[in-house]
Backbone as a ProteinNet text record, in pm:
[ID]
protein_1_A
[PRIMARY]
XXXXXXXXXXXXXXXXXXXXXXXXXXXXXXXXXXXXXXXXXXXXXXXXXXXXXXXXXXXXXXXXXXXXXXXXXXXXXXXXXXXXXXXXXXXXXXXXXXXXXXXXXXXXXXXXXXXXXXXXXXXXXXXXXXXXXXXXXXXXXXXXXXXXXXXXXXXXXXXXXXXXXXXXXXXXXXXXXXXXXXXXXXXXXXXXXXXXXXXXXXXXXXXXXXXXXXXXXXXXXXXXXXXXXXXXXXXXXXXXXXXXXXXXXXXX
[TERTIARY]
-270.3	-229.6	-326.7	-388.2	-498.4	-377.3	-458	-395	-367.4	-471.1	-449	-306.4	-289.9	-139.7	-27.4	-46	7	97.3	3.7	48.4	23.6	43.8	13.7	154.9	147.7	265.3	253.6	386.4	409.9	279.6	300.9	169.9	216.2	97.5	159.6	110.5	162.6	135.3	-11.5	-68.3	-230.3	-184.5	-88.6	-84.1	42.8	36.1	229.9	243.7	356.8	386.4	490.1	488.8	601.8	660.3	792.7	820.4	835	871	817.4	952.4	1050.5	1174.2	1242.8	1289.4	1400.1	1315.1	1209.6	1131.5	1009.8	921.7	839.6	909.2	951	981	1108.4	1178	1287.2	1300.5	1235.7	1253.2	1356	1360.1	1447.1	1497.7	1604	1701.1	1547.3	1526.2	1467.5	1262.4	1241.5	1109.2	1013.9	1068.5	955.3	936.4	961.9	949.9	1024.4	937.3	1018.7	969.8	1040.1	996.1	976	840.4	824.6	918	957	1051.2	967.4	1075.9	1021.4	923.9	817.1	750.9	644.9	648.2	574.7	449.4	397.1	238.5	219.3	304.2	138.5	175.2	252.2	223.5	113.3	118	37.5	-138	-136	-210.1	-301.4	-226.4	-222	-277.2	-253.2	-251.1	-402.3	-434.8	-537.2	-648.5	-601.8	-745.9	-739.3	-665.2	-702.7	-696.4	-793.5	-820.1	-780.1	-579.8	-515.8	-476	-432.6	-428.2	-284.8	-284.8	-139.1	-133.1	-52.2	-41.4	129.8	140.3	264.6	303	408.2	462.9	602.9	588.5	713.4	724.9	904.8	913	950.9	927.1	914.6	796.3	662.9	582.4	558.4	655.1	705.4	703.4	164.6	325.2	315.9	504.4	605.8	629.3	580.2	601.1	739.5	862.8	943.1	931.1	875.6	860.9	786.3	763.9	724.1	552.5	527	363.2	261.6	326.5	233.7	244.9	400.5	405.4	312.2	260.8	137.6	41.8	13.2	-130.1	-216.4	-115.6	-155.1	-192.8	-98.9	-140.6	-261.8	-294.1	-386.5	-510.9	-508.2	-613.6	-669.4	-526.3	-567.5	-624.3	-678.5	-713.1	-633.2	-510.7	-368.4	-319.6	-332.7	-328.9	-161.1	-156.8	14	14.2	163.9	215.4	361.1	347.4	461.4	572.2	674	819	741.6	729.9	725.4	528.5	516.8	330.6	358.6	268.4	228.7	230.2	289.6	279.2	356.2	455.4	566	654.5	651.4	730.9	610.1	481.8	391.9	279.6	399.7	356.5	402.1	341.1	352.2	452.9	481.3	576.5	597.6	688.4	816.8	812.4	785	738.5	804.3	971.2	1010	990.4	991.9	975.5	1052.2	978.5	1102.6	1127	1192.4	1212.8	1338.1	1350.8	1447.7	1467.8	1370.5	1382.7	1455.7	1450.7	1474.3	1612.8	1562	1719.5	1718.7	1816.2	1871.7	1782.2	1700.1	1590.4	1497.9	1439.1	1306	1422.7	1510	1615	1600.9	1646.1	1652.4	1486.9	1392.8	1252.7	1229.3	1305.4	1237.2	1338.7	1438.1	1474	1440.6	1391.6	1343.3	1211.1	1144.1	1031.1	1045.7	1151.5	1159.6	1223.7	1326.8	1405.1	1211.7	1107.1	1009.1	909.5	975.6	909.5	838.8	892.5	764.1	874.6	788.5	885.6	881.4	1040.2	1065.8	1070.2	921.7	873.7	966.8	1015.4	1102.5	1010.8	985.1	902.4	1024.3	1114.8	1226	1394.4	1441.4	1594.8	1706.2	1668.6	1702.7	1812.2	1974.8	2068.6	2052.4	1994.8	1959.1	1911	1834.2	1760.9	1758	1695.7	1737.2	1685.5	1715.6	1685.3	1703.3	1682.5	1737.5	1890.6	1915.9	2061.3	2161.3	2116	2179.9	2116	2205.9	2155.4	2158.8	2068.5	2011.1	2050.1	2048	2011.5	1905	1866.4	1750.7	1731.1	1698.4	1687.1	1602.3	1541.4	1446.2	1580.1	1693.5	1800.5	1891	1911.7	2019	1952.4	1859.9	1740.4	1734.9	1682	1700.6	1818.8	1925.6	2059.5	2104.4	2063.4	2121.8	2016	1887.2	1804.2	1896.7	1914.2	1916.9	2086.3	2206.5	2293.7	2273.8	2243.9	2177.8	2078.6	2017.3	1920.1	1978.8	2001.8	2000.3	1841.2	1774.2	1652.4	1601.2	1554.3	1570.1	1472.5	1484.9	1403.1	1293	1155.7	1070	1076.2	1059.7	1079.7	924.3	878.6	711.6	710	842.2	851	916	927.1	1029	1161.6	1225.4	1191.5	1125.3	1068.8	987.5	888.4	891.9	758.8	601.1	633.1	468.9	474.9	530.4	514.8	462	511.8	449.9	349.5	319.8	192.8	94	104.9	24.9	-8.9	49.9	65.7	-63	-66.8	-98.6	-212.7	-213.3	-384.7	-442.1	-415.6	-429.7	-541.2	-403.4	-476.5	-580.4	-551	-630.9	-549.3	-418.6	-361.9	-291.9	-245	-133.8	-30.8	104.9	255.1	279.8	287.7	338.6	283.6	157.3	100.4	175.5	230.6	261.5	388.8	423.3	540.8	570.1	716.3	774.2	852.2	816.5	963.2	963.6	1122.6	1228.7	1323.6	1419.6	1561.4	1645.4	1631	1747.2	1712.7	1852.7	1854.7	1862.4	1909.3	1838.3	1720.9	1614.8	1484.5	1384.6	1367.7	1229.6	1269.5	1418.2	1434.3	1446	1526.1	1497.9	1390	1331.6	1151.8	1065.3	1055.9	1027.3	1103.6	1182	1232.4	1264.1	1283.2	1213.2	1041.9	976.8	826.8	796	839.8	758.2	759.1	715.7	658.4	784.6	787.2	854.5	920.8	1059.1	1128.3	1172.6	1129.4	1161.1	1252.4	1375.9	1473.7	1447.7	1435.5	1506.4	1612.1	1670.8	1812.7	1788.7	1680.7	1648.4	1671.2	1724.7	1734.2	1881.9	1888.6	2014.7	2113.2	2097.9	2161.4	2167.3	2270.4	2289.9	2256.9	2302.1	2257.9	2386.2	2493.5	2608.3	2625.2	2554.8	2546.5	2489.1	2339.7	2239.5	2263.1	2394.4	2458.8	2544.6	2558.4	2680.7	2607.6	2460.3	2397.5	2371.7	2358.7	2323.7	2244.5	2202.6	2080.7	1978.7	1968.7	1833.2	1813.9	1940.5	1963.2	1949.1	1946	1926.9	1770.7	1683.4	1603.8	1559.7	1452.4	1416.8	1433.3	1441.1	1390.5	1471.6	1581	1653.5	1581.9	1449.3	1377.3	1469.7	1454.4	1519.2	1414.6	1268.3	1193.7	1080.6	990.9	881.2	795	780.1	652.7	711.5	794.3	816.8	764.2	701.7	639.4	489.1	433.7	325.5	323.6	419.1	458	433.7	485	455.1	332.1	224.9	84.6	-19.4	-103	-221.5	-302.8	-325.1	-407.3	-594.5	-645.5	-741.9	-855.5	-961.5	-1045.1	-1064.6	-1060.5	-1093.2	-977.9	-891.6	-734.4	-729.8	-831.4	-871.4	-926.5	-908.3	-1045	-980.3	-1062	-1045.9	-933.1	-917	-776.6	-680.2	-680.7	-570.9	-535.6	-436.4	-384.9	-366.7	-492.8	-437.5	-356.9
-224.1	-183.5	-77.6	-94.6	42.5	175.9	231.1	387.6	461.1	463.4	500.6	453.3	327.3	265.3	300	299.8	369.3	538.6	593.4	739.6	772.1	646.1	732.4	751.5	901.1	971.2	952	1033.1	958.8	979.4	966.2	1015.7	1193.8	1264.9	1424.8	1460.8	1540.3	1622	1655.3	1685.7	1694.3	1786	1855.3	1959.3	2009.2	2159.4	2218.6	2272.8	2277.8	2390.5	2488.4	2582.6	2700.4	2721.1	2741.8	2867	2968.3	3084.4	3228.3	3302.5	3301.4	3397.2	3341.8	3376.7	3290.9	3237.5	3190.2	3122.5	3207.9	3289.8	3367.2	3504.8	3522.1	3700.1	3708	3855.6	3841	3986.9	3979.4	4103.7	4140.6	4294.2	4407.5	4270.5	4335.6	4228	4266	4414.2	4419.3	4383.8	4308.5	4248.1	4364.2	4475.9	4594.7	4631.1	4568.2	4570.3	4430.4	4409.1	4301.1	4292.9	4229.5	4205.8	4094.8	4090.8	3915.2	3883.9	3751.4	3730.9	3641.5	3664.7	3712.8	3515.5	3586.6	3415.5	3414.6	3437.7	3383.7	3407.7	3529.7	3580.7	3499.2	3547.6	3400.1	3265	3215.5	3084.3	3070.7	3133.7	3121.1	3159.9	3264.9	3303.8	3163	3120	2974.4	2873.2	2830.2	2777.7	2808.8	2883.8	2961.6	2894.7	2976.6	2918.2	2791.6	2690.5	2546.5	2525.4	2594	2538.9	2443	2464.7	2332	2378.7	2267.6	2347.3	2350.5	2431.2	2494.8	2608.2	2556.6	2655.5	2731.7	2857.7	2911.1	2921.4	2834	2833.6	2824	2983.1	3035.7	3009.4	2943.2	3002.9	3153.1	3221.6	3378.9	3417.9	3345	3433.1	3410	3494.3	3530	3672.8	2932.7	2972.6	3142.3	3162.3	3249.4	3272.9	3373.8	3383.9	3542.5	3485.7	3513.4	3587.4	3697.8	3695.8	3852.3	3901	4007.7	4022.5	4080.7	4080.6	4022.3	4032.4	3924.1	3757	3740.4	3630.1	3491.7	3570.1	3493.8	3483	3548.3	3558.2	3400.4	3313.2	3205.8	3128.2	3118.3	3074.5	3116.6	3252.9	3271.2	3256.1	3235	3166.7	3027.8	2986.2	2830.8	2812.7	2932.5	2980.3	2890.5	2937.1	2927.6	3076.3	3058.1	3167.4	3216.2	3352.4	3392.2	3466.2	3471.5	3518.3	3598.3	3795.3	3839.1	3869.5	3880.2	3927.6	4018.1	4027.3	4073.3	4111.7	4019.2	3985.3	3929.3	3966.4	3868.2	3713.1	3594.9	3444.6	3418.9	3490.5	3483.6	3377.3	3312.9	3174.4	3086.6	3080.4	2977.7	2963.2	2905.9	2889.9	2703.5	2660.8	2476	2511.7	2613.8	2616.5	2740.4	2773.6	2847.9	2859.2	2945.4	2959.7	3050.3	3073.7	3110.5	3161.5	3286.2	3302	3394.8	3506.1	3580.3	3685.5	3737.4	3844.2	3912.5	3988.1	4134.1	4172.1	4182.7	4311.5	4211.9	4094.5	4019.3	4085	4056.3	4098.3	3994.7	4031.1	3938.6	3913.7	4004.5	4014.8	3886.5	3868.6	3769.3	3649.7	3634	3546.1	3442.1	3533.5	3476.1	3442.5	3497.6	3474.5	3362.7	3310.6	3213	3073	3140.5	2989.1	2962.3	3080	3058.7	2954.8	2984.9	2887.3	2782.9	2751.7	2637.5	2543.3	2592.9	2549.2	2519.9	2618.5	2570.3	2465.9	2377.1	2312.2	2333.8	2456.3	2464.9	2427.1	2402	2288.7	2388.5	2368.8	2458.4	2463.5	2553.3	2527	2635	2583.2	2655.4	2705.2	2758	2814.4	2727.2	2790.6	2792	2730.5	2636	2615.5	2641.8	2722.5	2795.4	2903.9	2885.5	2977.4	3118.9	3102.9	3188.3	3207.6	3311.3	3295.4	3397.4	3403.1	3523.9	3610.6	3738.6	3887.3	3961.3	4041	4135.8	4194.9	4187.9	4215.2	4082.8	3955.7	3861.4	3782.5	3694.2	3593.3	3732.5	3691.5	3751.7	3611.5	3679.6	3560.6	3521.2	3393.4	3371.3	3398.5	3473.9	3508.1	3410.3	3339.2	3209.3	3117.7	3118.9	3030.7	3047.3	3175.6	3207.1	3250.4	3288.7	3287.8	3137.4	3026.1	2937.5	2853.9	2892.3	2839	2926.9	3033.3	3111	3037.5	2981.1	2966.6	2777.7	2747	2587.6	2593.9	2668.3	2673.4	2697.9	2798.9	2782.5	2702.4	2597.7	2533.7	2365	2381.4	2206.3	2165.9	2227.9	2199.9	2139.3	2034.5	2009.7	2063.3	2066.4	2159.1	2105.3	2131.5	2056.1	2190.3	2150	2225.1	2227.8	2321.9	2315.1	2373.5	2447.4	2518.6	2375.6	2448	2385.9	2363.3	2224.4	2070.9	1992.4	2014.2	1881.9	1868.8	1707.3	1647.3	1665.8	1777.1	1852.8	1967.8	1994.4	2130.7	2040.4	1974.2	1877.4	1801.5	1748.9	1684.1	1773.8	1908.9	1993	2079	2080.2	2080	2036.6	1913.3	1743.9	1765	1793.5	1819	1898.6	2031.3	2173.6	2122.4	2067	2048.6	1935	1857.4	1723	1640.4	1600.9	1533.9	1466.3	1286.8	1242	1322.4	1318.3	1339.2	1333.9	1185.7	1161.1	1232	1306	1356.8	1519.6	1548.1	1678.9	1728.6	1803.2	1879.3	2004.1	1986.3	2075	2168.7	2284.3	2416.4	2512.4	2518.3	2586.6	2614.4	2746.2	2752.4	2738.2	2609.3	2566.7	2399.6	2347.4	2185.4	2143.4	2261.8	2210.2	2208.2	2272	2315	2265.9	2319.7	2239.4	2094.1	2075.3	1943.1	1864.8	1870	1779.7	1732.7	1821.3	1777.3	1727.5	1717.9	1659.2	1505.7	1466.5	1412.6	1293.2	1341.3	1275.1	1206.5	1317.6	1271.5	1204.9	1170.8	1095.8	1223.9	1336.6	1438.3	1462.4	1546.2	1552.5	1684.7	1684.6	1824.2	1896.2	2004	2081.7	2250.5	2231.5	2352	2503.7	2603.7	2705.6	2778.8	2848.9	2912.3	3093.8	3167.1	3262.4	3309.8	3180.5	3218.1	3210.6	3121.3	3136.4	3000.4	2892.5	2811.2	2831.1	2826.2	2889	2749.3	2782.3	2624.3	2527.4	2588.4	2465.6	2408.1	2498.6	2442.2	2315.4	2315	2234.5	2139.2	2119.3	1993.1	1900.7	2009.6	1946.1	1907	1909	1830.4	1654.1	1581	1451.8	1376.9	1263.2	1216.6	1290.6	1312.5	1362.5	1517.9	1561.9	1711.2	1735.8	1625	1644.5	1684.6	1751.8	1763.9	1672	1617.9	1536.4	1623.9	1782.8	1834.1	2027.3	2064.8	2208.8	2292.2	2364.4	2460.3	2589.6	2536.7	2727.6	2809.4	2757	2908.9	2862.1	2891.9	2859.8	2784.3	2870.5	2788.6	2662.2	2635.2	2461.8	2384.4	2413.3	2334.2	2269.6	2377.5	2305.3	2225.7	2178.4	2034.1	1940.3	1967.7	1832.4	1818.2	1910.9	1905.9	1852.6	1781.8	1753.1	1844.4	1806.6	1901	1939.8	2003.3	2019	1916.9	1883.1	1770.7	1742.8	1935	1948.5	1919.5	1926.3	1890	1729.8	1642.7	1485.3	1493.3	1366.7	1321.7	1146.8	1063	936.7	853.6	949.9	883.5	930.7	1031.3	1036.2	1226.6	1264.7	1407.6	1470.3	1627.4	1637.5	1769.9
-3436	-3300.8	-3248.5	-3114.7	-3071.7	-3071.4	-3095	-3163.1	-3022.1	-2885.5	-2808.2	-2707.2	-2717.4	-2655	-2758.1	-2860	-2988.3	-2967.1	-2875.2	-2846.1	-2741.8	-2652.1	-2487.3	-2468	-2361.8	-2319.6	-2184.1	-2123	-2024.5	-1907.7	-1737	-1735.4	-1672.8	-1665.6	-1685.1	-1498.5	-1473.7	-1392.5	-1348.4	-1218	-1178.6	-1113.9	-1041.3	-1008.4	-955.2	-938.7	-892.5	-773.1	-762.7	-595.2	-647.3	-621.6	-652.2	-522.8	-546.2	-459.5	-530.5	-430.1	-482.1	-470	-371.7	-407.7	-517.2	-620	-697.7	-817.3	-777.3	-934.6	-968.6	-843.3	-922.5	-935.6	-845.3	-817.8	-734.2	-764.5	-684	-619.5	-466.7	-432.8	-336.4	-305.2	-254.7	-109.9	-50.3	101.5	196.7	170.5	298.5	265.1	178.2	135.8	110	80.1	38.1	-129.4	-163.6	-315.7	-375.2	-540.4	-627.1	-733.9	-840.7	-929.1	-1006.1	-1100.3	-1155.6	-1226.1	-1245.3	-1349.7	-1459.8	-1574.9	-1689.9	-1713.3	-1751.5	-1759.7	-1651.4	-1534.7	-1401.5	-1410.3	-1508.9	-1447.1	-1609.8	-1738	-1814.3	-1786	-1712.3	-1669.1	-1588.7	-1461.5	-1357.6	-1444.5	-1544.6	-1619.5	-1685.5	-1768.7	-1840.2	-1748.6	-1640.1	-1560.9	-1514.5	-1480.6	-1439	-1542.3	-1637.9	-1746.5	-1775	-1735.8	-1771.6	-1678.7	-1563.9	-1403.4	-1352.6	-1374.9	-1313.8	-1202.1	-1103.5	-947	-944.4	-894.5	-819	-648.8	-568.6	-494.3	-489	-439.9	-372.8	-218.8	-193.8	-101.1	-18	37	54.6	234.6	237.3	410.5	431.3	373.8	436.1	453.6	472.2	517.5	649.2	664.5	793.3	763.9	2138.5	2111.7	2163.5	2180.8	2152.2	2017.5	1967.5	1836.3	1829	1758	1708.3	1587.1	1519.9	1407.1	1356.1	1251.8	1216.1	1204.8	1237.7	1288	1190.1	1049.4	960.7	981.2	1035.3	1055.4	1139.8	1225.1	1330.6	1252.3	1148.4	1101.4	1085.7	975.2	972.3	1125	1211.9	1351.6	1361.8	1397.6	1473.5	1375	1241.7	1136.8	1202.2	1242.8	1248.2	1388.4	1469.2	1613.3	1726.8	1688.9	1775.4	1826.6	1946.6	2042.1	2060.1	2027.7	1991.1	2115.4	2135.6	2279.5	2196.6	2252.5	2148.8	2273.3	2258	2332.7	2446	2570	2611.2	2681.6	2634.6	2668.7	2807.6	2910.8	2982.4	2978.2	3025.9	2980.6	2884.1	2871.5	2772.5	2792.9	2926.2	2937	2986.6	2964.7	3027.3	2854.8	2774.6	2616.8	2608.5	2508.8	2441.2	2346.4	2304.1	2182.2	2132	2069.5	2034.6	1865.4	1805.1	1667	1597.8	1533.3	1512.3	1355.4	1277.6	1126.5	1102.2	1022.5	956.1	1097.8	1071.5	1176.5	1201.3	1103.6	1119.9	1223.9	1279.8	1439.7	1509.3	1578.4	1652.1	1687.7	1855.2	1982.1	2021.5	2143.8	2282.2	2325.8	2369	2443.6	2378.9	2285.9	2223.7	2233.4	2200.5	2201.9	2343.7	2431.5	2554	2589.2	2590.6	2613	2515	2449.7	2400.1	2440.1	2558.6	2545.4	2663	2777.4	2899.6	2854.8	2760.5	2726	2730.2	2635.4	2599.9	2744.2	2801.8	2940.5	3019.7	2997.9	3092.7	3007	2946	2841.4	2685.6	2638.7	2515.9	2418.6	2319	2205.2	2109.6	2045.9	1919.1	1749.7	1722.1	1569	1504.1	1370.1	1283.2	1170	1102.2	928.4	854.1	867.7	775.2	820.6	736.7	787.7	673	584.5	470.6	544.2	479.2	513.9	464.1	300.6	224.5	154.3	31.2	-29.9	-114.4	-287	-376.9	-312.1	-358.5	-380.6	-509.2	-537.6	-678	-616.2	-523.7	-451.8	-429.3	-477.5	-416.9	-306.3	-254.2	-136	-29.1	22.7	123.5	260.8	368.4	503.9	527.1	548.7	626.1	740.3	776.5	982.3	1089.6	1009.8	1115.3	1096.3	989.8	1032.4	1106.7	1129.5	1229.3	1378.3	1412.1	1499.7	1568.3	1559.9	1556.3	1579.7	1522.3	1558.4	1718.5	1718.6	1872.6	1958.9	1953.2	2041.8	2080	1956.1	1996	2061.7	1996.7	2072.1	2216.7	2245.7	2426.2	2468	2415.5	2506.6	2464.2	2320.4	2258.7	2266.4	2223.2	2181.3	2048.4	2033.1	1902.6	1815.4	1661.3	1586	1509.5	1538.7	1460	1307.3	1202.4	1073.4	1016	978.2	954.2	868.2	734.4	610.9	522.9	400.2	307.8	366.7	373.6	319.7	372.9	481.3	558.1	439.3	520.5	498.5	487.8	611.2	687.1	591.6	520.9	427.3	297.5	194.3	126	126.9	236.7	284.6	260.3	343.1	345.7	204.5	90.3	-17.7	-79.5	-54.8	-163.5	-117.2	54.5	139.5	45.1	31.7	-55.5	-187.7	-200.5	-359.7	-435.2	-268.1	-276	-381.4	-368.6	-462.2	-401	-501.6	-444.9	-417.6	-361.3	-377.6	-503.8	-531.6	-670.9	-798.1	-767.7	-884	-934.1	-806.4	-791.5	-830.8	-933.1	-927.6	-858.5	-837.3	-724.6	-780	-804.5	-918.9	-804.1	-812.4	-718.6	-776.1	-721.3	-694.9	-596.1	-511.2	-458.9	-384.9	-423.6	-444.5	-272	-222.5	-62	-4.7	-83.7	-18.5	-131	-189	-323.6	-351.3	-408.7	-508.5	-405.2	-269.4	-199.6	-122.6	-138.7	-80.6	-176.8	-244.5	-370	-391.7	-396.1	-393.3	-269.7	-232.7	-88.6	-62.7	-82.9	-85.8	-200.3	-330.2	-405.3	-505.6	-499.7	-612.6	-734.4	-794.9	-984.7	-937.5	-930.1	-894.2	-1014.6	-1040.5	-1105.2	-1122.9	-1145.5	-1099.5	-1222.1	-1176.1	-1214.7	-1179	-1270.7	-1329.5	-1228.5	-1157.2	-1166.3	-1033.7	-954.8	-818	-779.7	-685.5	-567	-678.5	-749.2	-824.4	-970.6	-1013.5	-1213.5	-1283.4	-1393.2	-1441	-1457.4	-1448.2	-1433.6	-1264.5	-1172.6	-1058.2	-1047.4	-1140.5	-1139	-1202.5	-1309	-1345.5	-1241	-1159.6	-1044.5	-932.8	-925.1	-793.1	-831.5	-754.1	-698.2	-634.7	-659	-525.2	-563.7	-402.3	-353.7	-440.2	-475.9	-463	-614.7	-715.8	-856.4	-874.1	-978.9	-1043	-1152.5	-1178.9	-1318.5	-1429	-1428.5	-1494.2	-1453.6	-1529.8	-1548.3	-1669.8	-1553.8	-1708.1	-1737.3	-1872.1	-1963.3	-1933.4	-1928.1	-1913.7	-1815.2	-1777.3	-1652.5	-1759.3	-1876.8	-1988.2	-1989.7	-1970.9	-2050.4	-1967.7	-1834.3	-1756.2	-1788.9	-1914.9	-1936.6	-2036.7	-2068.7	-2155.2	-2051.2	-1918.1	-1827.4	-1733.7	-1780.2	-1730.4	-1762.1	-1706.7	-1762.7	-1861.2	-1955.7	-2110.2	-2040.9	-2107.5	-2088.6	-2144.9	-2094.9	-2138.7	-2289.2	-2357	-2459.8	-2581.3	-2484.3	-2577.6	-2601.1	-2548.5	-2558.7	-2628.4	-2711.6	-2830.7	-2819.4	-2781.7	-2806.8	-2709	-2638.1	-2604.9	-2635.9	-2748.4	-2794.3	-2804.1	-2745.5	-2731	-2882.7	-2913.3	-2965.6	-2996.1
[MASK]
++++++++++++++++++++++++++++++++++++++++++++++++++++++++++++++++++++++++++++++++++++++++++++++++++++++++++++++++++++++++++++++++++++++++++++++++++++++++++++++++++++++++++++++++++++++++++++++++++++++++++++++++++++++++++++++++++++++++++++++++++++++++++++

């Protein structure tokens, strides 16, 4: 029998996506401090030296832009011209770009639905209710932000964070990888596992965030994981090995 069909495993992973509240780190309600959890930096470490790709991507990094002054940054990277509460042309905007945002009043509230009433279409980061902290679930504020804008207008919501599609896609772009090649590790079965799951990619749950692990027995569908890690390391059981870890075909 060839020795190599003999011991081929299944096929492994080409690359990951993290999220970052709940599976790498879990910081303070108000985002000014946190801490790693236990595992995250020699994985990412590990990871590192067998120059396998991975990116992190969180909807808090966090048009009418809605949001805390780091939040535009990416926009205006992508030389998308931001318009803040109270700028000049504050209702003569294409779109409505809601993210994190603490401060948010009545005031940005209503300016953004006058926008939208004068046509500009409404982008979400995030449709996440909540999310860890070292204090607990915290709120998402682009979710409740968002819900006051669409209750007064009925505007519908294009989603451009975790779970869409356009967040995954943009992923796979990243890393130059299929979907299917890609695993997805998260804590929560509404936002990572179902995007993953959905797109084709390998969902992978941790215990460290907003879901325990008897929760993670009690999800379904879309909302199950292939895969409930005890620790972050066990993920590189399901990674591609290094060239040098080959000989013949055969892993050793």
């Amino acid at each position: 029998m060839n020795r190599t069909a003999e011991t081929a495993a299944p096929p492994r992973l080409k690359g990951l996506m993290f999220d970052l509240d709940g599976t790498l780190l879990l910081s303070d309600r108000s985002l000014g401090g946190y801490e790693i959890l236990p595992g995250a930096a020699e994985l990412l470490t590990e990871l590192e030296r067998r120059a396998f790709p991975f990116v992190v991507l969180t909807n808090g990094s966090a048009a009418l832009l809605l949001g805390s002054p780091g939040v535009g940054q990416a926009l205006r990277d992508a030389r998308i011209e931001t318009v803040r509460v109270g700028d000049r042309g504050e209702r003569d905007v294409q779109a409505v770009y809601v993210g994190w945002y603490p401060e948010c009043t009545m005031k940005a509230i209503e300016a953004a639905c006058h926008a939208i009433w004068a046509g500009a279409r409404l982008y979400v980061a995030s449709d996440v209710p909540f999310f860890a902290t070292k204090e607990g679930r915290t709120m998402g504020y682009s979710y409740a932000i968002a819900g006051a804008i669409r209750r007064v207008t009925r505007a519908p919501m294009i989603l451009t964070g975790k779970p869409s599609l356009h967040a995954l896609r943009f992923v796979a772009r990243r890393l130059g990888l299929r979907r299917r090649d890609l695993g997805i590790v998260g804590d929560d079965p509404s936002v990572e596992i179902i995007m993953a799951r959905r797109g084709g990619a390998k969902a992978f749950a941790v215990t460290t965030g907003v879901t325990a692990c008897e929760e993670w027995e009690r999800q379904t569908g879309l909302r199950r994981p292939e895969q409930v890690l005890r620790r972050l390391g066990d993920l590189l059981e399901s990674v591609a090995p290094l060239p040098s870890e080959i000989r013949d075909g055969v892993m050793r």
